[in-house]
N, C-alpha and C positions, 0 to 999 in steps of 0.2 A: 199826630194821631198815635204814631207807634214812638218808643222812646228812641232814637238814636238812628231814624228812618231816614229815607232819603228818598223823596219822591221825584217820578221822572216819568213824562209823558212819555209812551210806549213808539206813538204812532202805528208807520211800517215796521218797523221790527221784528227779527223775527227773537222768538223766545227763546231757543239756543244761540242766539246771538249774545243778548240780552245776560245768561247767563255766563256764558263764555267773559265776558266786562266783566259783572259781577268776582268772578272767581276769580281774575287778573288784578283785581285791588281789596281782596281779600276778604269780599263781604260776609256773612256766617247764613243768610237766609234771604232769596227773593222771593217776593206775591205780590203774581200778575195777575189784574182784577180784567178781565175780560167784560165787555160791554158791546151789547146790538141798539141803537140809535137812542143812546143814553138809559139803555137798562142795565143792569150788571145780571151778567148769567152765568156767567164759570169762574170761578178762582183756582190758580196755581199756588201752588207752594214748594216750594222745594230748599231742601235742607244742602248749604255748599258745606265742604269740596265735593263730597259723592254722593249724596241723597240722601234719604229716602226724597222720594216728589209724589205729589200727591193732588190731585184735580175735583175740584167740587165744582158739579152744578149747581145753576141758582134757579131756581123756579120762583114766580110772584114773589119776587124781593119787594120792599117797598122803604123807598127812600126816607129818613127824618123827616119830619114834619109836612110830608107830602100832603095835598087836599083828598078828603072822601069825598068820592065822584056823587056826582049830584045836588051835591049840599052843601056847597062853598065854603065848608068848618072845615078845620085842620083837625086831623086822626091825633090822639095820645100816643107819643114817641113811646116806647119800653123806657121805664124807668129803672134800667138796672145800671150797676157799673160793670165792664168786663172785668175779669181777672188775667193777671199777665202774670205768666210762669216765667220767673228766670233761665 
């Protein structure tokens, strides 16, 4: 998803844990997608070695190709591409 990512499931971990790794192999940026019983509702971001860090809430996210309740059709995904700043 991200160019030169490294995904890893969180579990228990804690988030300064989490970072504290990150920084000890020299990663440049971690985002912790935070999720309640398969929703996503907060993301972290935080810039290593010293920050800035920064926490977005999610409200009514709605996943790719997720179903419109009721009507057993799939919703049109946003057809955009993101932009990724170097």
């Amino acid at each position: 998803m991200l160019p030169n990512a490294t995904r890893l499931n969180r579990g228990g971990t804690v988030v300064a844990d989490l970072v504290a790794s990150a920084r000890a192999h020299d990663f440049t940026d971690v985002l912790v997608l935070h999720e309640h019983r398969g929703q996503p509702d907060g993301l972290v971001v935080c810039h290593l070695p010293f920050g800035p860090t920064a926490y977005f809430g999610l409200y009514n996210a709605v996943s790719k190709g997720r179903r419109a309740e009721g009507r057993g059709e799939r919703q049109n995904p946003i057809r955009s591409s993101p932009s990724l700043v170097p």
